[in-house]
DOVOZA-730629 format. One line per 8 residues: number of its first residue (from 0); for each residue x, z, y of N, C-alpha, C, CB. Coordinates in Angstrom, 1 decimal, decimal comma, always signed. Glycine has a CB too. Layout:
NUM> X:Z:Y:X:Z:Y:X:Z:Y:X:Z:Y ~ ...
This chain:
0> +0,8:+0,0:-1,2:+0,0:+0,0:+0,0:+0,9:+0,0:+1,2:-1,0:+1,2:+0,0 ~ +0,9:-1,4:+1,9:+1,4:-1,2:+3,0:+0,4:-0,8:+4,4:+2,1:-2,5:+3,0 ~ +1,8:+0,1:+5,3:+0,4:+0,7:+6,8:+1,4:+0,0:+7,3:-0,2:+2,8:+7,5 ~ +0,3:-0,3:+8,8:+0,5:-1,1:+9,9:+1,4:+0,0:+10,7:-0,9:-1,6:+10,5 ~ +2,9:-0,7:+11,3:+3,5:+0,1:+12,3:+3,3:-0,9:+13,5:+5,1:+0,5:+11,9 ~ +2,9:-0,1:+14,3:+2,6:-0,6:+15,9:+4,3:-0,5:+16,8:+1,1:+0,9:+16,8 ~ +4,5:-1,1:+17,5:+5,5:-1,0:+18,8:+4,9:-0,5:+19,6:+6,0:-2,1:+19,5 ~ +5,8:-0,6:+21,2:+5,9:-0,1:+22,2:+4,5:-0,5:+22,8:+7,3:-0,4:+22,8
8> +4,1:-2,0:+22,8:+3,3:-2,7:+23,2:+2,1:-3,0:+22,5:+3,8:-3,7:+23,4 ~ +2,0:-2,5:+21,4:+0,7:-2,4:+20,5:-0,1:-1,1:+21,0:+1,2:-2,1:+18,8 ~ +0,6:-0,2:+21,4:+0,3:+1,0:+21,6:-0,2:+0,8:+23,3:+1,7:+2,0:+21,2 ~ +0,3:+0,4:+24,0:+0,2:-0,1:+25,3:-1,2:-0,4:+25,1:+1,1:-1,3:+25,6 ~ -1,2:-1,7:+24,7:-2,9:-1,7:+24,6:-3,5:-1,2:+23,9:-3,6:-2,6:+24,3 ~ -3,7:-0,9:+22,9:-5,0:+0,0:+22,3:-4,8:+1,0:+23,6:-4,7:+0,9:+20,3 ~ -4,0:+1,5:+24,1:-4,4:+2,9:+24,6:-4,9:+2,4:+26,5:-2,7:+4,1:+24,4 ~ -4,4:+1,3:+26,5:-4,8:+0,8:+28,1:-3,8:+1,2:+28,9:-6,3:+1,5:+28,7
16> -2,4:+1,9:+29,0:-1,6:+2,0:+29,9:-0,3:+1,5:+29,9:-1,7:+3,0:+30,1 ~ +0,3:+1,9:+30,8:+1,3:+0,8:+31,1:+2,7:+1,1:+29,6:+2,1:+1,2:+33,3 ~ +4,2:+0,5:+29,8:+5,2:+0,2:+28,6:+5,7:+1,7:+29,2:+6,3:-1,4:+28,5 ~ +5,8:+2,4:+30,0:+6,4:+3,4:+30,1:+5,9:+4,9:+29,6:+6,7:+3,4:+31,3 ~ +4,5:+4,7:+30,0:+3,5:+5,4:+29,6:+3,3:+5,7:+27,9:+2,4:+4,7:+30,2 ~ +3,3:+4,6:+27,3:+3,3:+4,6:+25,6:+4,5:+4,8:+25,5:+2,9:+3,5:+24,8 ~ +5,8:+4,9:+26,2:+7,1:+5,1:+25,0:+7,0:+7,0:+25,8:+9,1:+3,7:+25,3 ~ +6,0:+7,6:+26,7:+6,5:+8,9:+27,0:+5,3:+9,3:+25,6:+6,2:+9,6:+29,0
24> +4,3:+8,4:+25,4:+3,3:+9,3:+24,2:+3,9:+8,9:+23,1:+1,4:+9,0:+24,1 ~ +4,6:+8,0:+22,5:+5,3:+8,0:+21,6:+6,3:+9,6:+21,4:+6,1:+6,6:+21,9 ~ +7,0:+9,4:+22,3:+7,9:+11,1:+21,9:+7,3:+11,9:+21,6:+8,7:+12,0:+23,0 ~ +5,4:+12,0:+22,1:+4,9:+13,1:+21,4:+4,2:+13,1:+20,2:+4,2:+13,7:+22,1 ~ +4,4:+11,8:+19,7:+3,7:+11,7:+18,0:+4,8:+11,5:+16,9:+2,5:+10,1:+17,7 ~ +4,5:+11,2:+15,6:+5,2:+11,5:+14,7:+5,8:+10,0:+15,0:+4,4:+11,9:+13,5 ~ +6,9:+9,6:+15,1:+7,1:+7,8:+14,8:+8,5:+7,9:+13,5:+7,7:+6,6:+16,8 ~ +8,9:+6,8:+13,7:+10,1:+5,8:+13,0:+11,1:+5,5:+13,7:+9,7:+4,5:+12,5
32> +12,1:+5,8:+14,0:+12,9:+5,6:+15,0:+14,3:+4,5:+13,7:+13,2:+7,4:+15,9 ~ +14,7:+3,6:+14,2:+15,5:+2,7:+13,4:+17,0:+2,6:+14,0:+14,8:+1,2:+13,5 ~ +17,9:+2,8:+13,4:+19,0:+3,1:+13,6:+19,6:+2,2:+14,7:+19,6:+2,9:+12,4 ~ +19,6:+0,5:+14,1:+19,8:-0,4:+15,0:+19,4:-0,1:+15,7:+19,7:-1,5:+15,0 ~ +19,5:-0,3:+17,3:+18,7:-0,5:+18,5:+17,9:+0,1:+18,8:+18,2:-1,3:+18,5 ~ +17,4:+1,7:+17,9:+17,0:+2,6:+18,2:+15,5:+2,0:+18,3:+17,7:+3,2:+19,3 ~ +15,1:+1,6:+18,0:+13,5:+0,9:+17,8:+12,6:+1,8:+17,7:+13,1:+0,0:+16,7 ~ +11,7:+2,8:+18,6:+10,8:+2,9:+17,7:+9,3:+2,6:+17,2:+11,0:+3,8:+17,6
40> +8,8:+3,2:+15,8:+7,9:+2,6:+15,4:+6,5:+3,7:+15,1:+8,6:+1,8:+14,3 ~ +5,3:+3,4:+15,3:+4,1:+4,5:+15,0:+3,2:+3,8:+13,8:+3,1:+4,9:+16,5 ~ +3,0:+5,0:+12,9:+1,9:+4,1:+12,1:+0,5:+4,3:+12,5:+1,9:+4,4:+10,4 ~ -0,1:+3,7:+12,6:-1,5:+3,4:+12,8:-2,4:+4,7:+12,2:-1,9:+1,8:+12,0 ~ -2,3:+5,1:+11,0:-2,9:+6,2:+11,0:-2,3:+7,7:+12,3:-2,8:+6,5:+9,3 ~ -1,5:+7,7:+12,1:-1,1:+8,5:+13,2:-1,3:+8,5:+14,8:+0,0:+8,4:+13,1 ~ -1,3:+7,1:+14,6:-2,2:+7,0:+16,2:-3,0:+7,3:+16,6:-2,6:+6,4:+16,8 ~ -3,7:+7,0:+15,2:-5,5:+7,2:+15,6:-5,2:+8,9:+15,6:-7,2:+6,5:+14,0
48> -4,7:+9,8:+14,7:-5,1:+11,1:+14,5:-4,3:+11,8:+16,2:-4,5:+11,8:+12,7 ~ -3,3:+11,2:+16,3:-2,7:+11,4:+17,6:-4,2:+11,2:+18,7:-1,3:+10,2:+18,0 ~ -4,8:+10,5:+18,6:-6,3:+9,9:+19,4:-6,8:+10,9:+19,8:-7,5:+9,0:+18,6 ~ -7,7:+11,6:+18,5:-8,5:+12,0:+18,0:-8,1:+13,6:+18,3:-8,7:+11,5:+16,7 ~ -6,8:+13,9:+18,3:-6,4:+15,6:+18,8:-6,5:+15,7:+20,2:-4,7:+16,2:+18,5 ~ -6,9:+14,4:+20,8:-6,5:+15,1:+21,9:-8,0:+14,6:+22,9:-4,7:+14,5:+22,4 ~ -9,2:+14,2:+22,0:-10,0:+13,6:+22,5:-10,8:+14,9:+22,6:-10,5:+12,3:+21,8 ~ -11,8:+14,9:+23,7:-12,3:+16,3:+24,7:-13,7:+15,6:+24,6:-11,5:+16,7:+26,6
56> -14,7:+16,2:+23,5:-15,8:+16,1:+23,7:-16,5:+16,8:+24,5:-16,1:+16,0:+22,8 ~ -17,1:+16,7:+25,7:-18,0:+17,8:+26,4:-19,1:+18,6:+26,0:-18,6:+17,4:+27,3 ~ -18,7:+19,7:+25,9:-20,1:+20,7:+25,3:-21,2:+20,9:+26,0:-19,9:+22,1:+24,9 ~ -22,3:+20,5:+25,4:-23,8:+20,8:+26,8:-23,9:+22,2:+26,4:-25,9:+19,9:+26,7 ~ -23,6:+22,9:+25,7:-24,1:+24,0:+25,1:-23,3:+25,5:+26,3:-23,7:+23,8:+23,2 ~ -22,1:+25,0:+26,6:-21,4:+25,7:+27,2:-22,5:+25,7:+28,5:-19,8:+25,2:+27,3 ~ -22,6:+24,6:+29,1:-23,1:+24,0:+30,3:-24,6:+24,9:+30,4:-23,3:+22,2:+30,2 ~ -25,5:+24,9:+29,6:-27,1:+25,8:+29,1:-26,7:+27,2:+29,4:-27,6:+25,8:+27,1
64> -25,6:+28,2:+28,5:-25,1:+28,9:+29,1:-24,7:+29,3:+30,2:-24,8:+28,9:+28,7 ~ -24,1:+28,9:+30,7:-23,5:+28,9:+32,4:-24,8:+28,6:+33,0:-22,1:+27,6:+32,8 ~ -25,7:+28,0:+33,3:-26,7:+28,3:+33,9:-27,6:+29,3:+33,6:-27,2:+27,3:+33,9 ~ -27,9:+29,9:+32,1:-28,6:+31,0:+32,2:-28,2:+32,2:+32,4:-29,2:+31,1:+31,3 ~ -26,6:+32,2:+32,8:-26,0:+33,3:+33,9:-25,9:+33,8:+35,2:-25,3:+33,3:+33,9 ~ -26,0:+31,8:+35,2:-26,6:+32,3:+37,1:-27,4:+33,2:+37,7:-27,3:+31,5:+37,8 ~ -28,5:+33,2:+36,7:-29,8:+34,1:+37,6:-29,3:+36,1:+37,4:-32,0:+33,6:+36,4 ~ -28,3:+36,0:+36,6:-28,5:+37,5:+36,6:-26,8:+37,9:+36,9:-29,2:+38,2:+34,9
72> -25,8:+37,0:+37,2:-24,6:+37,7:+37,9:-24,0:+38,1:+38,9:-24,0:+37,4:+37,7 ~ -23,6:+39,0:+39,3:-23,4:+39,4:+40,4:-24,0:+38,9:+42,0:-22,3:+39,3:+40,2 ~ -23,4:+37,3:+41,9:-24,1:+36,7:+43,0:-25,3:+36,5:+42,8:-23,6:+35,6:+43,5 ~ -26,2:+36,7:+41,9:-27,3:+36,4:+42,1:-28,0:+37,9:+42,8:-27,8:+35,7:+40,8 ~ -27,4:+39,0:+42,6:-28,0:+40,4:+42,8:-27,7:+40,4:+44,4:-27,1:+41,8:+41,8 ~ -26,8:+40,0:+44,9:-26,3:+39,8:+46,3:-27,5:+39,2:+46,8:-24,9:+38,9:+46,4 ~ -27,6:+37,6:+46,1:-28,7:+36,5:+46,9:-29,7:+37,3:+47,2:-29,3:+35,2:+46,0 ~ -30,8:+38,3:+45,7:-31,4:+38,7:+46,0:-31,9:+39,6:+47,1:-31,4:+38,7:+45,4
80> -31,0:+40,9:+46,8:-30,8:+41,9:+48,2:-30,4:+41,1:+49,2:-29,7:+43,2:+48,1 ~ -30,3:+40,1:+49,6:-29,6:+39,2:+50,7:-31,0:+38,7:+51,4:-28,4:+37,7:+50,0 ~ -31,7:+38,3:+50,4:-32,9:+37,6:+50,8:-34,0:+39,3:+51,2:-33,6:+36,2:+49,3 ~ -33,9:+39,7:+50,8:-34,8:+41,5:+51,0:-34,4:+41,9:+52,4:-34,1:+43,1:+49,6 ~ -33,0:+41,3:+52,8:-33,0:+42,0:+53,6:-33,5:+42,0:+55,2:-32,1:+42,1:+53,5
C-alpha cells in the first residue's frame, strides 16, 4: 500500500496559504525529511489529522449558557438596583 507524500506546494494549496506559510506548518507535523537536498515530505494521512487537531468547532451550547447567566450575575444585580434607583 502505497500513501500519497505531498510537498511544499501540495500543502500550499490544500491549505490556501502562501510557500512560506506551509514550510512554517510543515515543522509542526510529522514529515520525511530526505538527506539530499533536505526535501521535505508529509503524508496525506497526516495532514488531514494535522487538519482536524487543530480545527475549532463552535459550541452553541457554551453560548445558551453564557446567556442564562446574564440575568443573575453580578451586573445584572447592579442593573437592577440601578434601575430601582
Amino acid at each position: 500500500m502505497t500513501e500519497k507524500l505531498l510537498k511544499r506546494e501540495d500543502i500550499a494549496k490544500i491549505l490556501c496559504v502562501s510557500l512560506t506559510t506551509a514550510s512554517r506548518y510543515m515543522d509542526q507535523m510529522p514529515c520525511f525529511r530526505f538527506k539530499e537536498g533536505g526535501h521535505k515530505r508529509v503524508k496525506e494521512a497526516d495532514l488531514m489529522a494535522w487538519i482536524s487537531s487543530r480545527t475549532v468547532v463552535p459550541c452553541t451550547e457554551r453560548k445558551k449558557a453564557a446567556k442564562r447567566s446574564e440575568s443573575t450575575g453580578p451586573r445584572a444585580v447592579w442593573k437592577i438596583e440601578r434601575k430601582r434607583a
